[in-house]
N, C-alpha and C positions, 0 to 999 in steps of 0.2 A: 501460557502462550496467548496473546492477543489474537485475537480476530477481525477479520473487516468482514460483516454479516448484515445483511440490510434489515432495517427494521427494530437494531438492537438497543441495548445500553450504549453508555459513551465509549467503553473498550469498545465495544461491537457497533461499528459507524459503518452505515451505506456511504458506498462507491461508486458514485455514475457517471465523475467526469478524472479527469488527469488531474484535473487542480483539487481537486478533492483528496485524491491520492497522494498528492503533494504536503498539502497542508498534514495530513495524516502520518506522513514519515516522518516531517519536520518535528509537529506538536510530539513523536515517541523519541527520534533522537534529541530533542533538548531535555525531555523531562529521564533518558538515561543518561544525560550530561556530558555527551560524547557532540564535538565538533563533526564538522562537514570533512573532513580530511580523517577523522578516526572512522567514520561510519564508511569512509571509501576503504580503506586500509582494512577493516574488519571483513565487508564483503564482496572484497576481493575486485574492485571496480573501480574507475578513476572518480577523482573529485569534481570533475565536470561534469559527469555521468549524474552524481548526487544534487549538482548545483542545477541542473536541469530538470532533474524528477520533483526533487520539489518543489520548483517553479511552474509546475504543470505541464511541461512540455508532452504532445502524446503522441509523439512517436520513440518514445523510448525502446529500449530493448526489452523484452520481454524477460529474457534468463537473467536478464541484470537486476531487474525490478525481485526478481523472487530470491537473488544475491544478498539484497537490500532488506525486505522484508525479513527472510531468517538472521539475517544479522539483527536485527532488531525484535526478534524475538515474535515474530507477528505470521500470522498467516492468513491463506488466500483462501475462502469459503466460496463455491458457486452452487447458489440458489435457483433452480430455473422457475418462471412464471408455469401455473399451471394453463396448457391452452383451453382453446377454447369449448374443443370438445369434453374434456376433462372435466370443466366448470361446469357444466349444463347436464352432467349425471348427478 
């Protein structure tokens, strides 16, 4: 299963904008050789919905994006920053 994990290898690519997330569905749906219309069909979502996410748009739907992602086999890692108190021990 791929991962989106900051800091990683190229499976494992930081997330910090929409269009990053974008490019990121795109570059796994082409290289599983599935069109824009199978990757909606597979995770259950319209092809606009697809046409938009990886175009960066970021107001997407949230359960759609993670619709998107298991269908492609990928998942969603949350790293939090250590603060600042945390640091300074």
């Amino acid at each position: 299963m791929k991962s989106i994990l900051p800091n990683q290898s190229a499976s494992h690519s930081p997330v910090q904008s929409a269009a990053q997330l974008g490019v990121l569905v795109r570059s796994s749906r082409l290289a599983m050789g599935l069109t824009q219309p199978q990757l909606a069909l597979a995770a259950g979502c319209g092809l606009r919905f697809i046409v938009e996410l990886e175009a960066g748009k970021p107001t997407v739907r949230f359960e759609n994006v993670m619709r998107v992602l298991q269908a492609l086999g990928a998942s969603l890692h949350f790293e939090a920053a250590a603060s600042s108190s945390t640091k300074s021990k």
